[in-house]
Residue frames as a rotation matrix with the C-alpha (Angstrom) as fourth column:
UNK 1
-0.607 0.682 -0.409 127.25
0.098 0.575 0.812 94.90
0.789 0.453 -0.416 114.27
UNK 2
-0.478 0.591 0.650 123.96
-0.873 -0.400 -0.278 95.63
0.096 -0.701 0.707 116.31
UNK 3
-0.829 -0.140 0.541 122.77
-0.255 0.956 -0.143 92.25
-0.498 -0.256 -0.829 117.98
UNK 4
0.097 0.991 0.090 119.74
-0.061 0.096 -0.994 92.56
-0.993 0.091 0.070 115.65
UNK 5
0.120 -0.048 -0.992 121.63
-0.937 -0.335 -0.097 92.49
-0.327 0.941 -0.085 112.74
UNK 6
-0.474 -0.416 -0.776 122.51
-0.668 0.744 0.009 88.87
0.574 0.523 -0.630 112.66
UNK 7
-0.401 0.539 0.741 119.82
-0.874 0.016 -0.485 86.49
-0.273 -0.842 0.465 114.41
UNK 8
-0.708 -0.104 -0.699 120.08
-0.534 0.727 0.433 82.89
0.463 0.679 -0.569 114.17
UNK 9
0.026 0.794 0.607 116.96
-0.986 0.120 -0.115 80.71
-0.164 -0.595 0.786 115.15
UNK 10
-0.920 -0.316 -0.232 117.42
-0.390 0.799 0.458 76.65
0.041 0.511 -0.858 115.33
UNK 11
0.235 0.875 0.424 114.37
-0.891 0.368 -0.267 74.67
-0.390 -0.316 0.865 114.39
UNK 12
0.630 0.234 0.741 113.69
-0.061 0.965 -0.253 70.77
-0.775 0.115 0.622 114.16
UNK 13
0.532 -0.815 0.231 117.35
0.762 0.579 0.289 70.23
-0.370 0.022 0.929 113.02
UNK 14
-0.043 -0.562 0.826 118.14
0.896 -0.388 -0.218 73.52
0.443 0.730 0.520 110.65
UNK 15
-0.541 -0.530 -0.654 118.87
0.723 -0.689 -0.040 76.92
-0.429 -0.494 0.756 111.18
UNK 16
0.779 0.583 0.230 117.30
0.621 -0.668 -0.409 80.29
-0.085 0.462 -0.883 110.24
UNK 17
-0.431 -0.838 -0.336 119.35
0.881 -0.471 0.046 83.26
-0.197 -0.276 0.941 109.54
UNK 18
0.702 0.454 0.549 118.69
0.686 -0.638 -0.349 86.70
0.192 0.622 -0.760 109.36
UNK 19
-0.485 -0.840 -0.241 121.18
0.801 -0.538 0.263 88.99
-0.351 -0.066 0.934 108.43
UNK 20
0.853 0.446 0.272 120.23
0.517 -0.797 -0.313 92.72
0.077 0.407 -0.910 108.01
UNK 21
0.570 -0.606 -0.555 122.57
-0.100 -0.721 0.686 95.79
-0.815 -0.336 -0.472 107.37
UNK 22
0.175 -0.803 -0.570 126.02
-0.935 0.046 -0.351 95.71
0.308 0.594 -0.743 106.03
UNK 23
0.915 -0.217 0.341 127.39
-0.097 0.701 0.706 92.00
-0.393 -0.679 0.620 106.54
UNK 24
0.523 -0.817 0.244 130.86
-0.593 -0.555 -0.583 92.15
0.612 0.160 -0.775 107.01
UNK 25
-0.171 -0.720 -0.673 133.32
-0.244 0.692 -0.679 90.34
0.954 0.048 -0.295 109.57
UNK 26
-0.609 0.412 0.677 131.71
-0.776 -0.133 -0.617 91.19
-0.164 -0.901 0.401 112.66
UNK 27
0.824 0.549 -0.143 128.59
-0.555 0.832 -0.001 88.29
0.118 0.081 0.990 111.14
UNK 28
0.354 -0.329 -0.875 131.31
-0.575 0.661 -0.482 85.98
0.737 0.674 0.045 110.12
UNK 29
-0.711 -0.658 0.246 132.76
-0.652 0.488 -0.581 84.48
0.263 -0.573 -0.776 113.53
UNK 30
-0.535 0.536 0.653 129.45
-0.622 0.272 -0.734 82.91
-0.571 -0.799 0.188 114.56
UNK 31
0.545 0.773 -0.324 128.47
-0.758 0.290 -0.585 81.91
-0.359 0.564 0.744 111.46
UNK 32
0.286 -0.480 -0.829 131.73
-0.521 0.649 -0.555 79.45
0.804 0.591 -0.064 111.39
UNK 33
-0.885 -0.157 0.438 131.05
-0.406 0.721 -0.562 78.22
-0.227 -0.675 -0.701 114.59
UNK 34
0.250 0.968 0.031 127.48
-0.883 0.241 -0.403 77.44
-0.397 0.073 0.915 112.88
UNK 35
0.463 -0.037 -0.885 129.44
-0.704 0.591 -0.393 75.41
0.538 0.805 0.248 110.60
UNK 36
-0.689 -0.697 -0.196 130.71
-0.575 0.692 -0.437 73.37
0.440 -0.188 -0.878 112.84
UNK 37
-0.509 0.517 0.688 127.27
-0.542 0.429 -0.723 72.07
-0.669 -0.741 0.062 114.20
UNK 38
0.237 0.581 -0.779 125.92
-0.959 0.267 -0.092 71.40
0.154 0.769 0.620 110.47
UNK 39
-0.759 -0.522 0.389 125.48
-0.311 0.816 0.487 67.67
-0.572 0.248 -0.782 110.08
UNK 40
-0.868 0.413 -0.274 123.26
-0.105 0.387 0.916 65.42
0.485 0.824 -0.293 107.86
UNK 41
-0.005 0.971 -0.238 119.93
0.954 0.075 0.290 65.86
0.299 -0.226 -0.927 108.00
UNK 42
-0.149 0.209 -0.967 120.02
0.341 -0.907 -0.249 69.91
-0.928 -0.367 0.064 108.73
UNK 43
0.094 0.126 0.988 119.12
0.949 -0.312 -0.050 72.58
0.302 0.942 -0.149 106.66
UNK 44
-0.638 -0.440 -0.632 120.44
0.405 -0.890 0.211 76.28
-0.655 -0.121 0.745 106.79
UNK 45
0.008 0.974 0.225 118.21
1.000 -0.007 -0.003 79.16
-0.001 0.225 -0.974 105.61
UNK 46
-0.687 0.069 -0.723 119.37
0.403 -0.792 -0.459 82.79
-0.604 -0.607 0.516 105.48
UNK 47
0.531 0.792 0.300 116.59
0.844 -0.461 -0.274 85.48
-0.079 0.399 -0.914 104.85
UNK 48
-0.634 -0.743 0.215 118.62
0.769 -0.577 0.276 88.39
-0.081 0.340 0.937 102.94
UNK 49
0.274 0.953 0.126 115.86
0.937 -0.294 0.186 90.63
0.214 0.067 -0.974 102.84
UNK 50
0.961 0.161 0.225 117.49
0.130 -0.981 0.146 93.53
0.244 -0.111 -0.963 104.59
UNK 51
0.112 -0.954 0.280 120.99
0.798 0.254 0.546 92.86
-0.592 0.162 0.790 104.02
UNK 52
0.461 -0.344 -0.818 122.71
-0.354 -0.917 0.186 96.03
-0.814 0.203 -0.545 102.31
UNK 53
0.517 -0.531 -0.671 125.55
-0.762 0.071 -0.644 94.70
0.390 0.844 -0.368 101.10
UNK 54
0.955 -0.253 0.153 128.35
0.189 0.921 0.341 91.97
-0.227 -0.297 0.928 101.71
UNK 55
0.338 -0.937 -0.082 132.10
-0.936 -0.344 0.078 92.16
-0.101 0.051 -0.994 102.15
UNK 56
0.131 -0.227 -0.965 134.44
-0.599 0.757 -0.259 88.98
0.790 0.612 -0.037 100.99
UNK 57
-0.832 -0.435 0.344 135.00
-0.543 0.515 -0.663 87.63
0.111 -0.739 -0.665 104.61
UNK 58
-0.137 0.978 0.156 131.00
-0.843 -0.032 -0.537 87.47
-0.520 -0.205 0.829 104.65
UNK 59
0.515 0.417 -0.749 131.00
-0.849 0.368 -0.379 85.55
0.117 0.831 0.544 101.63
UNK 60
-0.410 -0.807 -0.426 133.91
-0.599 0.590 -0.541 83.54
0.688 0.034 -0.725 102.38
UNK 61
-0.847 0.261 0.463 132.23
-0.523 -0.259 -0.812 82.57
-0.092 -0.930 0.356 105.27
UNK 62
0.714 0.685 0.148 128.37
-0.412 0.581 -0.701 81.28
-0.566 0.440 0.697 103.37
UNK 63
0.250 -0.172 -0.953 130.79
-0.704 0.643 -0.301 79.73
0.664 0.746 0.039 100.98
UNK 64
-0.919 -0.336 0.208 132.30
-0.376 0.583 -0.720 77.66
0.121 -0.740 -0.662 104.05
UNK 65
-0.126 0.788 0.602 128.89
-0.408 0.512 -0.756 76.89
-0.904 -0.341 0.257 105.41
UNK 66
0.840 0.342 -0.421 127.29
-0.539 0.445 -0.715 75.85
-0.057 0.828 0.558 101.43
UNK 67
-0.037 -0.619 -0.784 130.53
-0.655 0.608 -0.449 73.58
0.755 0.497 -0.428 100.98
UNK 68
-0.899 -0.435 0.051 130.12
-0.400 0.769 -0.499 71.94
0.178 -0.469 -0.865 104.04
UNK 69
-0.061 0.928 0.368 126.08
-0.600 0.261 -0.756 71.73
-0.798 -0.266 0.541 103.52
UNK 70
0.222 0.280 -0.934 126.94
-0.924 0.367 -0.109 69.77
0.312 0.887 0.340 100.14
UNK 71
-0.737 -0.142 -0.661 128.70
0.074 0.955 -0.288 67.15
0.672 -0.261 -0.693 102.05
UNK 72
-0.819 0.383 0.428 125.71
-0.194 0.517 -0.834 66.86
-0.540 -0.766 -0.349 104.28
UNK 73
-0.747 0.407 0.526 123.47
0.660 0.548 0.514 66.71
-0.079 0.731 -0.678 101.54
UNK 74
0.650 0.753 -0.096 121.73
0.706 -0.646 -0.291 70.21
-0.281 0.122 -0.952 101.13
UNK 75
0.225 0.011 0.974 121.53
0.824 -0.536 -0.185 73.10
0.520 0.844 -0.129 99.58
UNK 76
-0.755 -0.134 -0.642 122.00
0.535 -0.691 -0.485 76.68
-0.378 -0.710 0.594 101.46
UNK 77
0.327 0.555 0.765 118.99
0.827 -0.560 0.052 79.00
0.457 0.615 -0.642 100.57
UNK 78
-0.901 0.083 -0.427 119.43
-0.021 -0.989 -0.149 82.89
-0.434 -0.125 0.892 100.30
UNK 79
-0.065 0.996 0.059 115.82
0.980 0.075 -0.186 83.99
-0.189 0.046 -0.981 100.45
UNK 80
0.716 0.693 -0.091 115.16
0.696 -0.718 0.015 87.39
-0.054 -0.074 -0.996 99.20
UNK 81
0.077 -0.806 -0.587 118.51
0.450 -0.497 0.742 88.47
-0.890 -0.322 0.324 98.21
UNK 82
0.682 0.234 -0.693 118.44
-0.389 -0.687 -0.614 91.40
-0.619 0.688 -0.378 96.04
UNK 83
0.895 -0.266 0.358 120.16
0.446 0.488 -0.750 91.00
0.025 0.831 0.555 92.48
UNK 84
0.370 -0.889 0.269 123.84
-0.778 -0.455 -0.433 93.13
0.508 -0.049 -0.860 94.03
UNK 85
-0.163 -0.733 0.661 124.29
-0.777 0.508 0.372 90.27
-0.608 -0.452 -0.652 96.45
UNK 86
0.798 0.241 0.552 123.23
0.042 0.892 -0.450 87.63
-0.601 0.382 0.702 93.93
UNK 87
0.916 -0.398 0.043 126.13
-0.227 -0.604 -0.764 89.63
0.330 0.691 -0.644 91.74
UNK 88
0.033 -0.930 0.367 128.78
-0.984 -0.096 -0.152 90.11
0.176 -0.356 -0.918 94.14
UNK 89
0.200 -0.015 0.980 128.22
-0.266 0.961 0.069 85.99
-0.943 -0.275 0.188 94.94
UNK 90
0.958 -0.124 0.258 128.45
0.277 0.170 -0.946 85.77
0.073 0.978 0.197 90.45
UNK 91
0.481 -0.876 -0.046 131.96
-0.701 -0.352 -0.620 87.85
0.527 0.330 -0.783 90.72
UNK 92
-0.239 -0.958 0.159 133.60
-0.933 0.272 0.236 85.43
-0.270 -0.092 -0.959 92.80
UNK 93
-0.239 -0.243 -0.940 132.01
-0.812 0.580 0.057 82.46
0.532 0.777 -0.336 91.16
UNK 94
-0.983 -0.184 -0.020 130.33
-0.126 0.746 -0.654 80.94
0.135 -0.640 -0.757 94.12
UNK 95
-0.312 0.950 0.016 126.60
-0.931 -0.302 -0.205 81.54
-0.190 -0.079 0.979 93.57
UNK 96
-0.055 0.119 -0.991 126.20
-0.688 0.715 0.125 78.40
0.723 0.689 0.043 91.86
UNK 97
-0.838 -0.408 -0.361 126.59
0.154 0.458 -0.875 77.00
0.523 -0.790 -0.321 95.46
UNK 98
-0.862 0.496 -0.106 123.42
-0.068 -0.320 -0.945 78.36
-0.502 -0.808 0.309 96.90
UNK 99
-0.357 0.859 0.367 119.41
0.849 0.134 0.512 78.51
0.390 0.494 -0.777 95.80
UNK 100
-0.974 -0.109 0.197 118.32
0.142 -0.976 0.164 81.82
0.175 0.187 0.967 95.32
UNK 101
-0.722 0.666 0.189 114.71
0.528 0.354 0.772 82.38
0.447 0.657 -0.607 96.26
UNK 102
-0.873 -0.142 0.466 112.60
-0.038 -0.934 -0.355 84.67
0.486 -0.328 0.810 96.19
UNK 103
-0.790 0.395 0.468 109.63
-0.612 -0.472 -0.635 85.64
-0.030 -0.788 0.615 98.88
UNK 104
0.162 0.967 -0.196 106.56
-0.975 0.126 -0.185 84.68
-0.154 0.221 0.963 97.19
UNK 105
0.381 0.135 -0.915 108.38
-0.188 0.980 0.066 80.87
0.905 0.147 0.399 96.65
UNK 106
-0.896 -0.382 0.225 109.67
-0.340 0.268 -0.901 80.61
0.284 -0.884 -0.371 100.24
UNK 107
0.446 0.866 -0.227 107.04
-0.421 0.427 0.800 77.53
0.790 -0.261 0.555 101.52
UNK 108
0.244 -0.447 -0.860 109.82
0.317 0.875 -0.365 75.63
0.917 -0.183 0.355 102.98
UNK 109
-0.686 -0.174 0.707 110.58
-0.646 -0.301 -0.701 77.88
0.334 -0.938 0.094 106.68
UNK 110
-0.129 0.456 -0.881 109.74
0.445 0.820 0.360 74.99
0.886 -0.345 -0.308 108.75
UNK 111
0.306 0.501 0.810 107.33
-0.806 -0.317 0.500 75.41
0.507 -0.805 0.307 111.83
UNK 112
0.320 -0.131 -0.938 107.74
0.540 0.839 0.067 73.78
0.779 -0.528 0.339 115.14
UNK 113
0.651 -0.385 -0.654 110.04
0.457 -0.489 0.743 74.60
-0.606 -0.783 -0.143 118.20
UNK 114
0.499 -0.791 0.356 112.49
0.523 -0.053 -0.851 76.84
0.692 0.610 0.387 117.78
UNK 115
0.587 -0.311 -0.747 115.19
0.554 -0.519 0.651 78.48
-0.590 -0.796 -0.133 119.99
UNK 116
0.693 -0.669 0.268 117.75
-0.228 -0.557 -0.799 81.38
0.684 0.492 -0.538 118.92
UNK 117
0.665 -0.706 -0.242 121.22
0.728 0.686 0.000 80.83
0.166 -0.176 0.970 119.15
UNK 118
0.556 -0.585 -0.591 123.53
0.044 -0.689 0.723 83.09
-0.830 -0.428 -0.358 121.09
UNK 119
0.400 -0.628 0.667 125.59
0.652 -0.317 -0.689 85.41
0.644 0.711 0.283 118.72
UNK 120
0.108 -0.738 -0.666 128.57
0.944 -0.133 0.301 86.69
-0.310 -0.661 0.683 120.96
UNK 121
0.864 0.338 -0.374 128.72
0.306 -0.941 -0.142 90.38
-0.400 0.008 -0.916 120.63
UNK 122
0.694 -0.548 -0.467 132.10
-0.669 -0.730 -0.138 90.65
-0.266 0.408 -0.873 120.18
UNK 123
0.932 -0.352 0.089 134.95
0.264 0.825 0.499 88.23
-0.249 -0.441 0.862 119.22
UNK 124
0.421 -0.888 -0.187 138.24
0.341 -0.036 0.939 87.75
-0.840 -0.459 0.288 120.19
UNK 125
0.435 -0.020 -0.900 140.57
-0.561 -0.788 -0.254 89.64
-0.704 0.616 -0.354 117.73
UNK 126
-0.624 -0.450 -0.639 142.49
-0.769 0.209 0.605 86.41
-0.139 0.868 -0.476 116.72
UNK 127
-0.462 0.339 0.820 139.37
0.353 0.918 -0.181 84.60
-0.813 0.206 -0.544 116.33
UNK 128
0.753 0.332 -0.569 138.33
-0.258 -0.646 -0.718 87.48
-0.606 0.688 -0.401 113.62
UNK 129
0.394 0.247 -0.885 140.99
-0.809 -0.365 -0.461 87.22
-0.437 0.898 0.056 112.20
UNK 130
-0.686 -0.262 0.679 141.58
-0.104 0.958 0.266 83.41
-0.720 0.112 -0.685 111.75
UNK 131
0.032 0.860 0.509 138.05
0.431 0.447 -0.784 83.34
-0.902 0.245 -0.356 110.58
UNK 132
0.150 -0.616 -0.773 139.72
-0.597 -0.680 0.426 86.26
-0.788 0.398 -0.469 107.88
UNK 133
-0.572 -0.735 0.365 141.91
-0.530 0.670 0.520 83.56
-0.626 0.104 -0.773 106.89
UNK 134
-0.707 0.433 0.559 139.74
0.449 0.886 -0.119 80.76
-0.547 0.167 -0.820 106.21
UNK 135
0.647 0.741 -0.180 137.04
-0.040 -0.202 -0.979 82.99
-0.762 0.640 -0.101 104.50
UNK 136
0.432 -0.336 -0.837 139.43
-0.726 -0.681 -0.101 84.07
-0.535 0.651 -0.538 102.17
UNK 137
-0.863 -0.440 -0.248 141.12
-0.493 0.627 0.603 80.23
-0.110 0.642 -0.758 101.10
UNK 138
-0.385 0.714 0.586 137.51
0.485 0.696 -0.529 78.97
-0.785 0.081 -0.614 101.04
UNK 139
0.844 0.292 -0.450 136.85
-0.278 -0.480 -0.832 81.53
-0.459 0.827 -0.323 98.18
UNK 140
-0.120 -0.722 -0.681 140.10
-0.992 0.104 0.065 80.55
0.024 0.684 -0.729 96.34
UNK 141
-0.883 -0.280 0.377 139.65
-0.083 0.883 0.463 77.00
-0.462 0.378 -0.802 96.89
UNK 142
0.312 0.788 0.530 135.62
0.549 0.306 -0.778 77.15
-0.775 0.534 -0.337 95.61
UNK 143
0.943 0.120 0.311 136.99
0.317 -0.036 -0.948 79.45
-0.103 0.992 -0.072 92.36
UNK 144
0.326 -0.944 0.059 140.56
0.804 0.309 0.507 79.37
-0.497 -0.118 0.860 91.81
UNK 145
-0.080 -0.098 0.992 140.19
0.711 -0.703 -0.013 83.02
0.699 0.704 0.126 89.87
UNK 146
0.991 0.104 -0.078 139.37
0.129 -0.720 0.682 84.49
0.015 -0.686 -0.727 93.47
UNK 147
0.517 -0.767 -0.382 143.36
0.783 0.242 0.574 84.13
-0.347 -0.595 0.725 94.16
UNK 148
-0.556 -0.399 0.729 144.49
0.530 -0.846 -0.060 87.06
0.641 0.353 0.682 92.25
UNK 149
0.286 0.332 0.899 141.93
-0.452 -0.781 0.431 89.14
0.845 -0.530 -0.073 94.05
UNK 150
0.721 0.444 0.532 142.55
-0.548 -0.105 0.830 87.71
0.424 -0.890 0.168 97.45
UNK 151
0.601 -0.689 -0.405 146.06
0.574 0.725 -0.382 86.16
0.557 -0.003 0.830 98.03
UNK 152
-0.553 -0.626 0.549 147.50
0.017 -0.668 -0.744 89.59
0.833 -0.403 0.380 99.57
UNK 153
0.558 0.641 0.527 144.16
-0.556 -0.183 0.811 89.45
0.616 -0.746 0.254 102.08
UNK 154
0.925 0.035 -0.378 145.19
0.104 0.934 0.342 86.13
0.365 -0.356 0.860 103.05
UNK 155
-0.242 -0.965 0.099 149.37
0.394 -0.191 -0.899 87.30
0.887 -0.179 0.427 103.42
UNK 156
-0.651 -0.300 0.697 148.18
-0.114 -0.870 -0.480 89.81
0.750 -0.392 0.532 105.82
UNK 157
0.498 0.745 0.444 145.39
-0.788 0.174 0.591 88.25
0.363 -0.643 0.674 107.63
UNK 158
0.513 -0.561 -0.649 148.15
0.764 0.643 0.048 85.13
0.390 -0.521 0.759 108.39
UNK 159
-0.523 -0.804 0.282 150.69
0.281 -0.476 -0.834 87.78
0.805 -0.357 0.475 109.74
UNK 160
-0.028 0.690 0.724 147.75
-0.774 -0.473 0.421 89.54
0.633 -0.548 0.547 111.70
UNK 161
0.344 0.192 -0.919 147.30
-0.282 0.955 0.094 85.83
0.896 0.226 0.383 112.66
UNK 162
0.662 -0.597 -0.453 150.72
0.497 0.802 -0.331 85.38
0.561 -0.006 0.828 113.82
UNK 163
-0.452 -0.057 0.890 150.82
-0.485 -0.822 -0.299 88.75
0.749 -0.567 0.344 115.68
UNK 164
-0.054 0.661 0.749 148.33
-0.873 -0.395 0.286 88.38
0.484 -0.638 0.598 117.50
UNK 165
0.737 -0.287 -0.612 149.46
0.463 0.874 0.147 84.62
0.493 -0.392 0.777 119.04
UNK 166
-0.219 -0.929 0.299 152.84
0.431 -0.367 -0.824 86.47
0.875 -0.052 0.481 119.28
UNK 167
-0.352 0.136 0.926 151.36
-0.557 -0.826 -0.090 88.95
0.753 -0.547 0.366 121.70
UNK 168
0.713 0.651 0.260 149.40
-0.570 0.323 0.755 86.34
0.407 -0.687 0.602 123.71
UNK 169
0.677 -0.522 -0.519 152.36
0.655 0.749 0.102 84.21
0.335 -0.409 0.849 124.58
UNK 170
-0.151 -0.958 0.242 154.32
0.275 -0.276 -0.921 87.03
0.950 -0.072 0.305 126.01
């Protein structure tokens, strides 16, 4: 991932995203330490505009963030995402989680201050692949039909897991 591919900006409480390229697991660690800052009264925003494509950690990943923006009481918008990622977000049954919308209705990008938020160039390998992990049971627990497709990820991203502790405690 080139640091220009993923560029969060926080304003007056919520969050921009842009995500260009391929988004893939390299986006996904920072975007689940976003989720941990989300609380009531934010709002989250990615502009998909030059996004390629998406890979299931990616997704696994906005589903995490959109399940924990319902318990704060919002929505997630994907602004300008073409009709393949609106798809690939239909095949596992999690679109239905987000508001889809496109350029010409995008009023809501709130002005004010904003600062961008350090995305780490690289992370650690077993925070990748924890973050693996968790993408992958947050798509089986939002549609319970992902688990056929994604129950061997999960086997092998816990072992990977449980390597890679292994190795650090020796």
């Amino acid at each position: 991932m080139r640091a220009e591919d993923l560029k969060i900006t926080e304003m007056n409480g919520g969050y921009l995203i842009k995500v260009s390229g391929r988004a893939n697991f390299d986006y996904a660690v920072p975007l689940r330490e976003l989720a941990d800052k989300i609380t009531s009264g934010s709002w989250i925003q990615f502009d998909m505009e030059y996004c390629e494509t998406m890979d299931s950690t990616f997704m696994g990943v906005l589903t995490m963030l959109a399940l924990k923006s319902r318990k704060c009481g919002f929505q997630i918008m994907l602004i300008n995402a073409s009709g393949q990622l609106n798809k690939l977000l239909r095949d596992l049954g999690v679109a239905k989680l987000f508001k889809f919308i496109s350029g010409e209705e995008n009023s809501s990008v709130q002005s004010g201050s904003a600062s961008d938020v350090p995305v780490a160039g690289t992370s650690s390998l077993l925070a990748t692949a924890q973050t693996v992990v968790d993408a992958h049971k947050t798509l089986i627990v939002a549609d319970s039909s992902n688990a056929e497709k994604f129950d061997k990820v999960v086997e092998f991203a816990e072992q990977d897991v449980q390597r890679l502790k292994d190795s650090e405690n020796v």
